[in-house]
C-alpha positions in Angstrom: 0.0 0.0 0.0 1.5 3.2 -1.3 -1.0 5.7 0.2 -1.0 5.4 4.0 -3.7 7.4 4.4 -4.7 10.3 3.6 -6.1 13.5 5.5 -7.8 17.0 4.5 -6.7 19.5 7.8 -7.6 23.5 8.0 -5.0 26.1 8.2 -6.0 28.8 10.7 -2.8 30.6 11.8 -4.5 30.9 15.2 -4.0 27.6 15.9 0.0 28.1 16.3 0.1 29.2 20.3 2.6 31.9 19.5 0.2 33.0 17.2 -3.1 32.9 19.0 -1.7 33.8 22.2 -5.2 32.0 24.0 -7.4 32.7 21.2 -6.6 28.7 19.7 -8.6 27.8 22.6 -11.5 29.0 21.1 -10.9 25.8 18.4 -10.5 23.2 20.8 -12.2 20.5 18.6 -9.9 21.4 16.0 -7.0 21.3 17.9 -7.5 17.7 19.4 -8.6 16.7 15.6 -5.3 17.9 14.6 -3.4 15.8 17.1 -5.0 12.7 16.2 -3.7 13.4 12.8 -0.2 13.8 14.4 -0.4 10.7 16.2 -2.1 8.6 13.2 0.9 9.7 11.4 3.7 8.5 13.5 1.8 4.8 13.7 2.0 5.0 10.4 5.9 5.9 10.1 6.0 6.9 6.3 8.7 7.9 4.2 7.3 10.9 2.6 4.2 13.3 3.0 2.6 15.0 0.6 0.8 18.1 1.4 -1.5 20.3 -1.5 -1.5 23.7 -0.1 -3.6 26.9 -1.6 -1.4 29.0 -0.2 2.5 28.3 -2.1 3.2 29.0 -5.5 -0.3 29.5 -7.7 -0.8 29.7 -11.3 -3.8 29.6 -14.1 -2.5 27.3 -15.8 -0.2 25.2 -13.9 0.1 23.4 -10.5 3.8 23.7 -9.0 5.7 21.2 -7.2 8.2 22.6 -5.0 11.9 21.9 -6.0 14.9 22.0 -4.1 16.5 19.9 -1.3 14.2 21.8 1.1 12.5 25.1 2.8 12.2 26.6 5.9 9.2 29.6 6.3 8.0 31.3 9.6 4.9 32.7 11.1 6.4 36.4 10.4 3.6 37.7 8.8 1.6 37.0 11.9 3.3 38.6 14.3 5.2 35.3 15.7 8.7 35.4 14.0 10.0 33.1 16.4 7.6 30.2 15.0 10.1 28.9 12.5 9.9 25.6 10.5 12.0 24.1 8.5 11.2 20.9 5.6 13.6 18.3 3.8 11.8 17.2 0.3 11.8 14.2 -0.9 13.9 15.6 -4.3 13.5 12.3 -6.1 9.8 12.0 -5.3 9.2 15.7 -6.5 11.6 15.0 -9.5 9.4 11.6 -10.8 5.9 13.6 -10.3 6.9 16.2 -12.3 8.6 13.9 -15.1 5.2 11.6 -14.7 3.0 15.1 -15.2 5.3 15.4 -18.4 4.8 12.2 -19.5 0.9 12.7 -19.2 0.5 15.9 -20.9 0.0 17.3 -17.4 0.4 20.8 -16.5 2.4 20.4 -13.3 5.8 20.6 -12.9 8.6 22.1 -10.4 9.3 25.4 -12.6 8.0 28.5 -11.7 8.7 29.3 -7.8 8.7 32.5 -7.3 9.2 32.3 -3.3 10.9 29.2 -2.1 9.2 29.4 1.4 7.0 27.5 3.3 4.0 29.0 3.6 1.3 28.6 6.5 -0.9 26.2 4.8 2.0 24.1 5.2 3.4 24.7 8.3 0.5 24.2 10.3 -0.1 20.8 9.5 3.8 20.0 9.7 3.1 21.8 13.4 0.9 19.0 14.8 3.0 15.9 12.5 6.5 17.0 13.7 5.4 16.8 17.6 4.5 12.9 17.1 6.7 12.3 14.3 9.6 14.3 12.7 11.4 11.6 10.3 10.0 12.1 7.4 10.6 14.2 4.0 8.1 16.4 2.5 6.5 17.1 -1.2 4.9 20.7 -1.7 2.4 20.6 -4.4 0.4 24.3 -5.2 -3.2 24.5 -6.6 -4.1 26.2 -10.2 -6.9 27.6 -12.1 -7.0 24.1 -13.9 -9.7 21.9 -14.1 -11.2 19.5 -11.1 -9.9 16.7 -13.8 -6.5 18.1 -13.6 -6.1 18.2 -9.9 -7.5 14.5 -9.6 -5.2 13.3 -12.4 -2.1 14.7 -10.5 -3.3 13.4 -7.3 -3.5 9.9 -9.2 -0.1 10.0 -10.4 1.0 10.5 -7.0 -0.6 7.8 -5.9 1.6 5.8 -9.0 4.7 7.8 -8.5 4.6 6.2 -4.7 4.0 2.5 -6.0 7.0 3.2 -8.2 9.2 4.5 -6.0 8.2 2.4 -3.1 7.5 4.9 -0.7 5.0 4.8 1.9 3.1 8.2 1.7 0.5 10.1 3.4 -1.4 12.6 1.7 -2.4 15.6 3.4 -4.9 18.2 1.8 -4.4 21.3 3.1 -7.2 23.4 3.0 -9.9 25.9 5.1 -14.0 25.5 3.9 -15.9 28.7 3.8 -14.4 32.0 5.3 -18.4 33.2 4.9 -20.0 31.4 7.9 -21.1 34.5 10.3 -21.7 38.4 9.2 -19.5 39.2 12.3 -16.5 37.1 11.1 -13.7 38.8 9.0 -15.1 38.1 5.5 -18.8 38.7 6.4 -22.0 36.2 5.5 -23.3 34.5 2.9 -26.1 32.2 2.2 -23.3 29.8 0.2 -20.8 29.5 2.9 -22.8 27.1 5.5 -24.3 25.4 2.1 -20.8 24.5 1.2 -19.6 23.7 4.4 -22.3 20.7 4.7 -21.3 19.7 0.8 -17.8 19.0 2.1 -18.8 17.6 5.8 -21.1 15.1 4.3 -18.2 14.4 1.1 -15.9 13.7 3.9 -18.2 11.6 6.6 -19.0 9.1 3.7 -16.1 9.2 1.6 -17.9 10.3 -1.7 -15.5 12.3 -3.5 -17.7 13.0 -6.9 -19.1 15.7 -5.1 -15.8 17.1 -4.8 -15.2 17.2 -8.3 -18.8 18.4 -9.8 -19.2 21.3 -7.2 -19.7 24.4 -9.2 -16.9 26.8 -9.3 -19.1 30.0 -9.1 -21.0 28.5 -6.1 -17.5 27.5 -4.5 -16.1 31.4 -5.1 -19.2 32.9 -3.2 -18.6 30.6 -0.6 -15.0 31.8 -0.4 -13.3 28.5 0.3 -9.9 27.7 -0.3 -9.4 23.8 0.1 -11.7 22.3 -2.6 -8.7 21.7 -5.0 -6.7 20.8 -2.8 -9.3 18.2 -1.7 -9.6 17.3 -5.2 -6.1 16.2 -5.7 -6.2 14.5 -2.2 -9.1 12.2 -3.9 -7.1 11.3 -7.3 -4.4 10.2 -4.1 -6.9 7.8 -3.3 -7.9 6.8 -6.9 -10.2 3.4 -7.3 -9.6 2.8 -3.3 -11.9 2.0 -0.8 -11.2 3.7 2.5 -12.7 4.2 5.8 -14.2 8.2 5.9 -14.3 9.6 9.4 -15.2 13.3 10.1 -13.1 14.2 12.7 -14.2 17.5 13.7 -15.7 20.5 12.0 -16.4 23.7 13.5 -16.6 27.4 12.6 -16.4 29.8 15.6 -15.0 32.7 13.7 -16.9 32.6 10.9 -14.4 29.9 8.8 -15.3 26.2 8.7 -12.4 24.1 10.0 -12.5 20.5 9.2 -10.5 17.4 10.1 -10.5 14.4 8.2 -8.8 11.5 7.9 -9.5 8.3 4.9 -8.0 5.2 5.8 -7.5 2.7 2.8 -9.0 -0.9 2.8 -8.4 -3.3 0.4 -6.2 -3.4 -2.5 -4.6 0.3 -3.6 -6.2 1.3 -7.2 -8.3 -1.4 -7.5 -11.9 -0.3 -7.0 -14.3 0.5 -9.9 -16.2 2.4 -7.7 -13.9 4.5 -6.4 -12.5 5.8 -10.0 -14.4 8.8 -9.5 -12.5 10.5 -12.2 -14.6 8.7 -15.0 -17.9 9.6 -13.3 -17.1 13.4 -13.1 -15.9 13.4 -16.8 -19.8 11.9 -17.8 -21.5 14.3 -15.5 -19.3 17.5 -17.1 -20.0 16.5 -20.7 -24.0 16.4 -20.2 -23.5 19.2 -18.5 -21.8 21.2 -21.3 -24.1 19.8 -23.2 -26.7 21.3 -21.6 -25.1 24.6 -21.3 -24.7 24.8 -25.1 -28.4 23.9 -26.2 -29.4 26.4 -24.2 -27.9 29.3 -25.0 -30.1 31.8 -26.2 -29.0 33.7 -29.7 -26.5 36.6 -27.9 -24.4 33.7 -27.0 -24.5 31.4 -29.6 -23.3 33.9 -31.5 -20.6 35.0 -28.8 -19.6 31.7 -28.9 -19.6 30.8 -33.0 -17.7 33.8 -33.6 -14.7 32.6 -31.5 -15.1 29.0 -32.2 -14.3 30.7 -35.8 -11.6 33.2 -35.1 -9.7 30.4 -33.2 -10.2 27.4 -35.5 -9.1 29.8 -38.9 -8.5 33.3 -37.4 -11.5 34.1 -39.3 -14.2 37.1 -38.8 -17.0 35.5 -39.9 -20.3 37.5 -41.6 -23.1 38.3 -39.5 -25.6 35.5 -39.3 -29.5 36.7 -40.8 -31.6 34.9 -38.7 -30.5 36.6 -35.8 -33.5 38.3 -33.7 -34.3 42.3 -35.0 -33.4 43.3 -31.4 -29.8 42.0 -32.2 -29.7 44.0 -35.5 -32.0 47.2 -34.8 -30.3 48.1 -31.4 -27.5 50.0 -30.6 -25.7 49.6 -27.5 -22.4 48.4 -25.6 -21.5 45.1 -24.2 -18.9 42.6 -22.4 -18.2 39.4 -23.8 -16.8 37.4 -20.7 -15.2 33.9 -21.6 -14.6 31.0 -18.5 -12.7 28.2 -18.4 -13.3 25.8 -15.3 -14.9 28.9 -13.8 -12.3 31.2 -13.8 -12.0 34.0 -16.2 -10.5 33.7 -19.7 -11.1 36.6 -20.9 -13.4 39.7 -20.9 -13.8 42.9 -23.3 -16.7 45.6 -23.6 -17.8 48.8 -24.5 -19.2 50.6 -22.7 -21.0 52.5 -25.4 -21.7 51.1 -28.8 -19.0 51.6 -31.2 -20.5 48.9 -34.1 -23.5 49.6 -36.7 -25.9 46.8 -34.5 -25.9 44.7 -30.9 -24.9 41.9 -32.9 -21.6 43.4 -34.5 -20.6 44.8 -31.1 -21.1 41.2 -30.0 -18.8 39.6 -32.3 -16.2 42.3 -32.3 -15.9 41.8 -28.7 -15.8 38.2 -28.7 -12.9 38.2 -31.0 -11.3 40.7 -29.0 -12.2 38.6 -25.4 -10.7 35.9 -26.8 -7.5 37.0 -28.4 -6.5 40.6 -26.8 -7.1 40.5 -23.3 -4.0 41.8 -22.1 -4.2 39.2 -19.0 -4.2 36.5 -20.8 -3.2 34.2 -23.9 -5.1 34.1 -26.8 -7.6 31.3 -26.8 -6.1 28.0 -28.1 -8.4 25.5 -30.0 -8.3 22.7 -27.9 -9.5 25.1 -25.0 -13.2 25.8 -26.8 -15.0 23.0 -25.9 -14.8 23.7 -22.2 -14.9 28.0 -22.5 -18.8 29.2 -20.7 -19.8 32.4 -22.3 -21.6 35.6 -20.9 -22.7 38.1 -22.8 -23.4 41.3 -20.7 -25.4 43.9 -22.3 -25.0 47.7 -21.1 -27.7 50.3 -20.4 -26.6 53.6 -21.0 -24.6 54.8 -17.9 -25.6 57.5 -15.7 -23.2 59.7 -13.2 -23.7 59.4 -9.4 -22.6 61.4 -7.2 -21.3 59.0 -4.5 -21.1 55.4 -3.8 -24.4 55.7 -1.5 -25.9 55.1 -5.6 -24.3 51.9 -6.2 -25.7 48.5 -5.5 -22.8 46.1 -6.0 -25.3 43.3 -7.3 -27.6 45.9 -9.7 -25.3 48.6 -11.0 -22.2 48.2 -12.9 -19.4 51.0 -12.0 -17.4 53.5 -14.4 -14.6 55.0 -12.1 -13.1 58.4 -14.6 -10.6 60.8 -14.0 -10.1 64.1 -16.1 -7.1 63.3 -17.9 -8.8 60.0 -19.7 -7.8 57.2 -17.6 -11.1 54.5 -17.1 -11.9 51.7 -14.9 -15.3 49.3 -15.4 -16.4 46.5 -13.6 -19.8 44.6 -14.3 -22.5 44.3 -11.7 -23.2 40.7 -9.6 -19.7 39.2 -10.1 -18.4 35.8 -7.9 -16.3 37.1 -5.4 -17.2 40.7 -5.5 -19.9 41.7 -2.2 -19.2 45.4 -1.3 -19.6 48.2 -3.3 -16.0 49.4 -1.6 -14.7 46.2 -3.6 -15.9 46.9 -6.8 -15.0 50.4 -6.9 -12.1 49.8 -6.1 -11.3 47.1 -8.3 -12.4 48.9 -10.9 -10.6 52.1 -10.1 -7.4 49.5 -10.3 -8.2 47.9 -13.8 -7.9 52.4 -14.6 -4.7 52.6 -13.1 -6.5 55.0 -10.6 -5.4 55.7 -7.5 -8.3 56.8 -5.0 -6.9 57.9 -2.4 -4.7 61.0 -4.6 -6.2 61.3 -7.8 -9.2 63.3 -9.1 -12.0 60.9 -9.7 -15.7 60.6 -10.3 -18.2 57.4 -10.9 -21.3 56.5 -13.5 -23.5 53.9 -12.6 -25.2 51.2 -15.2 -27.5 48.5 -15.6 -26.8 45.3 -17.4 -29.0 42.4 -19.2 -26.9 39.6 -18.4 -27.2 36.3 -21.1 -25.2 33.2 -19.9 
């Protein structure tokens, strides 16, 4: 048996005494969890943990595998300098996942670090092993913007890189649930957080990872979690095994869910049907694109044919004649926003018409969403099958006089200054609750600085199609 065990733990920086300074008390449960997981470990007496953390190097496109002989990282940045830690990686280990990745087609790899040290996502779980059990070397792996597929294939090929190598590993996925649990907590309330909270509790009590995988990413993002991918490499881990699910504690007292989990494998590693959930979420996503394109009304099939078209034969293609009179009567300005595994790919608009019709304005921003974006790549062809569309389309906008006027979730926000420089951003985004947020997001996309330069605000409504 290659995997140990494996175990999804929480991260709260609190929960180091020399950073709580008391207030750990207040997550007892936790706490205790957390030792049990310490002590599970050293009966265990592997070779090598690995540990997915959102909280080390990130990319879009890319998950990162720490290189080097090792790390060290300290609690600095909580006012406990003096809480240092310091890791040996397994170098061999790291160097076989990444040439594994390769070998798959795999975006993962150990290039890219930007910052070498270990960050708390890490160290906290490393806290509670290394008082039961310090004799062991450590694999850092970072989460992406990638798929759910893409972190449950990489979690696989740990699981194969192991039985290769011979090492027995434990997994630990490193990750918090919902920092949205209480309005008096530090990230506020909302209705998603305690929704997602009992997704994940009941994924973990019965060991049911599909859920895991086929979670919606928007509905994830208003939750403002931060483990779910790191959960969903912890399930490839465990790929076609049965385990034993126990729920070892949950709890939320300042408004983030912390939960403690541990799986314990039965039976023969990689050998259950039933547990290859990566084949189940693959079915589900495809009758779920499905779905998604079939019912897209004409403003994004035509969002989405004209960059099907630029991308496949950089192309502009005419304007289609059996597209609704509102389409090719009305002027008016609009974003084109492309996703990819719910993260944005892309997203270009104006904000007044500049084309003859709706529908040109459409297809000129499509093109231009999907191959100028200044954030990103252009769109390649093998991506279009799994790009969402939205096609946002702008009343004309009206100046306000303060933010009192905004509604973060009805109004869209201009942010001007006098010498040109603009900032928009689009009503009822994931992620985006306060109007202080938007604004100032937007005033950032303008290069605008709020706090010295001259500035004033428009307001505008939106017809969303998605």
């Amino acid at each position: 048996m290659a995997i140990l065990a494996a175990f999804a733990v929480p991260h709260p920086p609190l929960i180091i005494p020399a950073v709580g300074r008391g207030r750990e008390r207040g997550i007892q449960s936790t706490i205790d969890a957390y030792d049990e997981v310490g002590r599970r470990v050293a009966a265990l007496a592997p070779d090598t943990i690995v540990v997915s953390t959102p909280h080390s190097v990130m990319y879009r496109d890319y998950n990162h595998i720490s290189p080097g002989a090792g790390a060290s990282g300290s609690f600095a940045e909580f006012g406990a300098p003096q809480a240092r830690y310091e890791a040996a990686y397994d170098t061999q280990f790291a160097s076989a996942l990444a040439a594994a990745c390769d070998a798959e087609g795999l975006s993962a790899g150990t290039r890219g670090e930007r910052d070498p040290s270990l960050d708390h996502a890490t160290m906290i779980p490393m806290h509670f092993i290394q008082k039961y059990y310090p004799d062991y070397k450590l694999v850092r792996i970072g989460l992406s913007g990638l798929s759910p597929a893409a972190h449950y294939r990489l979690g696989a090929l740990v699981q194969r890189v192991a039985s290769v190598l011979g090492r027995r590993v434990v997994y630990v996925a490193s990750g918090d649930l919902s920092h949205k649990l209480s309005k008096d907590g530090p990230y506020g309330f909302a209705p998603e957080g305690p929704q997602f909270d009992e997704r994940i509790e009941k994924a973990f009590e019965t060991g049911d990872f599909l859920p895991l995988l086929t979670m919606d990413r928007g509905f994830a993002d208003r939750a403002a979690e931060c483990g779910l991918r790191s959960f969903q490499i912890m399930a490839g881990a465990l790929d076609g095994t049965d385990v034993r699910p126990e729920l070892l504690s949950h709890e939320g007292p300042f408004g983030v869910g912390y939960a403690v989990a541990a799986f314990t494998p039965i039976g023969n590693e990689g050998t259950d049907p039933r547990r290859r959930f990566l084949e189940a979420y693959e079915s589900c996503h495809r009758r779920e694109m499905e779905a998604r394109r079939e019912g897209e009304d004409p403003y994004v099939r035509l969002a989405r044919a004209t960059v099907e078209a630029f991308v496949e034969s950089g192309a502009r293609t005419a304007r289609p004649t059996d597209l609704p009179k509102e389409m090719t009567s009305r002027r008016a300005g609009c974003f084109v926003s492309l996703k990819e595994n719910g993260e944005l790919r892309g997203c270009i608009g104006t904000i007044r018409p500049v084309r003859d019709c709706l529908a040109d304005e459409i297809a000129s921003n499509a093109v231009s969403a999907c191959s100028s974006d200044p954030r990103f790549p252009p769109v390649r062809p093998e991506e279009l099958p799994e790009l969402v569309y939205d096609v946002d389309v702008l009343g004309d906008p009206e100046a306000i006089e303060s933010t009192d006027q905004l509604d973060v979730r009805r109004y869209g926000v201009v942010v001007s200054t006098p010498d040109g420089r603009r900032g928009v951003l689009l009503p009822d985004l994931d992620g985006v609750d306060t109007v202080q947020e938007q604004v100032s997001i937007a005033a950032r996309k303008g290069g605008i600085d709020l706090d010295h330069d001259e500035w004033s605000l428009e307001r505008f409504e939106v017809a969303r199609h998605a």
